[in-house]
Every structure is written in structure tokens, then in C-alpha cells.
N, C-alpha and C positions, 0 to 999 in steps of 0.2 A: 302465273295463271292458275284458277282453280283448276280442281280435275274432277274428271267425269267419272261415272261407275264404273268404270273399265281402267281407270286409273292414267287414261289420258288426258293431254292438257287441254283445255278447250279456248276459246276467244272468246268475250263477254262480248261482242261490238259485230255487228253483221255486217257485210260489204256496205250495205247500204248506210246503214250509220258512220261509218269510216268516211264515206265521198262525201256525207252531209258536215262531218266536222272539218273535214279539209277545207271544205267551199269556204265554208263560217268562216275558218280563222283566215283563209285568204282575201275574203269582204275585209275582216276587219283591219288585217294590214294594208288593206286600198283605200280605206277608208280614211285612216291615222297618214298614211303620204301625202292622200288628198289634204289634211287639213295645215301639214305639212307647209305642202306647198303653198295654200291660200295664204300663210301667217307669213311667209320670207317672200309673198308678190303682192303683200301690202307698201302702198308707196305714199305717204305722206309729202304730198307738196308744197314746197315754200308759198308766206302769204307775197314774198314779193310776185308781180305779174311783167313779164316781159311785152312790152309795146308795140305794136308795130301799129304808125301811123302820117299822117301826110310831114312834108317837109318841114313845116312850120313848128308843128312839134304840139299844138295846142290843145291838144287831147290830152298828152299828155302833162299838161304844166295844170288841165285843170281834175284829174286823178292826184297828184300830188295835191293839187289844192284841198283835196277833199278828206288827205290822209290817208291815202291808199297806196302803201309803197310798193314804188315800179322803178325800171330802167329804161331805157331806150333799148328798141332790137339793135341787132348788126347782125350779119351775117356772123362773126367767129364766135360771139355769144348763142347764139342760137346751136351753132356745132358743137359747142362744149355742153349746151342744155340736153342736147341728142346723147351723147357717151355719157351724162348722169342717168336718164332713163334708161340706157342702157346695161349699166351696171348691177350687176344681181347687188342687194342690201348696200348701194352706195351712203358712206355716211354723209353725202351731200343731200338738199333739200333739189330736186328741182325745178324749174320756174313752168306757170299755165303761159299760153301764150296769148294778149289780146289783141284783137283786129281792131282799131278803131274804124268809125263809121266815113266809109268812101275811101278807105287807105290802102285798100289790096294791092294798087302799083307799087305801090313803098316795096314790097317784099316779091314783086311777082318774078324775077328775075333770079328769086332764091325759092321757088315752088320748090323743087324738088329735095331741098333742106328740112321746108316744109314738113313736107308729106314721110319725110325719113324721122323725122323727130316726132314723126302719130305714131309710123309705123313698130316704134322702140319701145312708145306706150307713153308718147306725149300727150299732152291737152292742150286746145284751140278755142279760145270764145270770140264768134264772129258777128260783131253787135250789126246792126242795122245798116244797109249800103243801097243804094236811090239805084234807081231802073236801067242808069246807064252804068253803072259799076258790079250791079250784081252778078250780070255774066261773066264779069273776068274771075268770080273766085272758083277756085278750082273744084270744092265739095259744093254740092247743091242741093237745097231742100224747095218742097215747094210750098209758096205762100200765094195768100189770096189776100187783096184791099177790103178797108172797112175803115171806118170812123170810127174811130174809139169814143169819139163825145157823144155821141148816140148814146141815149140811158138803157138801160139793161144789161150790159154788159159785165159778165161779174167772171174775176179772176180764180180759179181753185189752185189746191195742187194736193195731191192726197199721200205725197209724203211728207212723212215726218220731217221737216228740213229748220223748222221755225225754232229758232233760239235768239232773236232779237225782236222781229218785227210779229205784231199777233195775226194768226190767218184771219180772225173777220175784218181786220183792218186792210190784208192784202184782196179782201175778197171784193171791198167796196170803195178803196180810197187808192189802187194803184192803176187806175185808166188815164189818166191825167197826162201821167209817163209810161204808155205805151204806144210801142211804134205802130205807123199807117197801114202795116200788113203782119198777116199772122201766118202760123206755119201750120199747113193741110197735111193730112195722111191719107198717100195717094200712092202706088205701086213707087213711081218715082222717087220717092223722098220717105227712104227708108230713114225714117225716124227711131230711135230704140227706146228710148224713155222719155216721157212726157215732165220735167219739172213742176211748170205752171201752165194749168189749160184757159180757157178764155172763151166764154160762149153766151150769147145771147140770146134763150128758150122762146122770146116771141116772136124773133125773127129768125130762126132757126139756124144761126152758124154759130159751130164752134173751130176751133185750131187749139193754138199754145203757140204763148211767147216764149218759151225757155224750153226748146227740148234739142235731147241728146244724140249726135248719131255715130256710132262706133267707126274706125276709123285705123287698120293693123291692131295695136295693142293698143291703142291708145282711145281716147274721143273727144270728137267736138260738141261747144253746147253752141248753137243758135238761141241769141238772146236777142229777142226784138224788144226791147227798151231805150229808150231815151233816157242817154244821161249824161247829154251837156249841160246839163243844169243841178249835175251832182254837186258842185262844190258850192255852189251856193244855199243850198239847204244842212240846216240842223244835224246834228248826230241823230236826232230824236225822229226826224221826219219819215215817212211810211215807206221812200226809196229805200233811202240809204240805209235802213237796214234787211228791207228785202235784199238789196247787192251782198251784202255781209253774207246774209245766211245763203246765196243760191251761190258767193265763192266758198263758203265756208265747206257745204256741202259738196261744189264740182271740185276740191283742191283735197279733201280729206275723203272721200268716198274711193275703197279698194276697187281696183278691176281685176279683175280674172284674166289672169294669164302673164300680167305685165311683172318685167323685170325678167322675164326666162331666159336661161345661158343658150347660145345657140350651139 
């Protein structure tokens, strides 16, 4: 330390500078954990989709058809899908899960499989299910009817998500193939992220077909789309690669928090 006129040692740093560099370099190790941790709770999901759907199986036979590799659910599958999201940095990939439309009985007898495999920081897309099925699924959002053939109705979505299909194409050519109801934000239906909105400014409603709602570590997307009619259309066609980029994006997008050691 310098020394003073007097030949004592003195401190160049005032109390006060001392408590301001303590904090600093304490930020900045909270900082570096923080980023830490986001980089080893990124979880990269298999393109394969685990199924759940009615007995007959033909949801599934026409996903396959379409090139979209899947399996059939089971219950033991679905337990081993749970202990991979569970795993901090598992070198496994593991599987989104999808509902097909009116098949919630398929698996209702394993809800609470379910609900443990969101809770670990699994994912759930629950495509479209009719007035009499919609009560039984367990998560619930709220939608409102409309006719998608009614003109005006134009699709957005204002994130980045587009790497096959082009947005003025999803803005004006994917009504065709959307479902008879959209999804409202309403206290009820805590929705967290909007994928794709949907709204018609002369008659003044909007929603969103694709949105996200959190769910333990994990989330579901509500995808109100039709797409029994995937396998029969083009690679090329304005669905099927809408489908591409909104799995692309709900299968490869981090969450916050998933994969933590308990």
C-alpha cells in the first residue's frame, strides 16, 4: 500500500468502493451460473412423435403416410419418455407427445403418466377434439367457434419460426386447414405463447390456432389444425410445411428450467 505523510499505510478503495466491487463481481458470477444453467437445460427433442390415438390406429398410419416418423403410445413407453426428460444432459433424444383428434380415452386411464411426463418438462400437442371429447382432456384452454371460410381471415405469427413454408403464404393460403374453433385469452385459459394468431379486422375477432401453455417443466401446444389430410398433400404444399416448422420449432425451442436435478 502507498504511504501517507506520516509514513503510514493508507487504503486507495473507500468502504464504499469495496461493497460496489464485491456486488459487481457477485452479479457477474450469477450471471455466468445463470448462463450455466440455461446451456445444460437445453433439451433438444427427437423428430420422432409419440402417438396417442383412437384404437384403430389411423391417425397414425396416415402421419406415417405423410413421413413423419412416429410410434404408437403405451403406457411403458411413455414411462421411459418421463425418466429421459428427467435426466439432467440425457444422451437420449426424448419423444413430444401427440393427441390425435377425439383420442383422449386412448390414454385417459394413464392421465396421471401424463401429467408426470410435463411435469419433468415433457411436451404435449393436442390437435383438435369435437364438443363431446373436449371435456375429458385434462389441460384446458378456451376457444370460441367461427368459420374459417368466411374471407378475411388472415393467419400471423410474429415469430421467427419460418424455415420451409413462406409467412405471406401462411398468412393467406392456410384457412383451408384450420380447425372450427380458435383459442381466446380469457383469465381461464392461461395461454403463454401465441405461435400462430388468426383474426378477422372487419368482423372484429381474433384468437390463435397454435398456442402454448406451460405445464410443470414442460408445455403444451394447442394446435387447432386439420390434418387428416396431411398425407395426401405435396411436400411442397402450405400445411405440410407449416407442420414442419411449428414441430420444428415446439421440438427444438429451450425452456427454462427443464432437466433440473431435484
Amino acid at each position: 500500500m502507498p504511504k501517507g505523510k506520516l509514513g503510514t499505510e493508507t487504503n486507495p478503495f473507500t468502504p464504499f468502493q469495496i461493497i460496489v466491487t464485491i456486488l459487481m463481481g457477485g452479479g457477474l458470477i450469477y450471471l455466468i451460473w445463470r448462463l450455466i444453467q440455461d446451456l445444460t437445460s437445453r433439451e433438444i427433442f427427437s423428430e420422432e412423435l409419440m402417438v396417442v390415438d383412437k384404437k384403430k390406429g389411423e391417425f397414425l398410419e396416415k402421419l406415417k403416410s405423410a413421413g413423419i416418423p412416429v410410434i404408437k403410445f403405451t403406457p411403458e413407453k411413455l414411462t421411459e419418455e418421463r425418466k429421459i426428460v428427467g435426466i439432467r444432459r440425457s444422451k437420449e433424444k426424448p419423444r413430444a407427445v401427440i393427441i390425435a383428434p377425439d383420442a383422449i380415452d386412448t390414454i385417459r386411464d394413464y392421465l396421471f403418466l401424463l401429467k408426470a411426463y410435463l411435469d419433468e418438462g415433457g411436451r404435449v400437442i393436442i390437435l383438435p377434439h369435437s364438443d363431446s371429447e373436449k371435456g375429458k382432456l385434462p389441460f384446458q384452454v378456451a376457444t370460441i367457434k367461427y368459420n374459417p371460410e368466411i374471407e378475411g381471415f388472415l393467419v400471423h405469427s410474429r415469430m421467427n419460426i419460418w424455415k420451409h413454408a413462406l409467412r405471406n403464404e401462411v398468412e393467406g393460403m392456410l384457412a383451408p386447414h384450420l380447425a372450427s374453433e380458435m383459442i381466446v385469452a380469457v383469465d381461464e385459459s392461461p395461454v403463454d405463447r401465441e405461435i400462430l394468431t388468426l383474426h378477422n379486422k372487419r368482423m372484429g375477432i381474433k384468437g390463435s390456432v397454435a398456442g402454448v401453455m406451460k405445464q410443470g417443466k414442460g408445455e403444451i401446444l394447442f394446435l387447432q389444425l386439420k390434418l387428416d389430410d396431411l398425407a395426401g398433400l405435396s411436400q411442397k404444399s402450405v400445411l405440410r410445411r407449416t407442420i414442419e416448422d411449428i414441430l420444428t420449432y415446439f421440438q427444438n425451442r429451450p425452456v427454462e428450467g427443464n432437466n433440473k436435478e431435484k
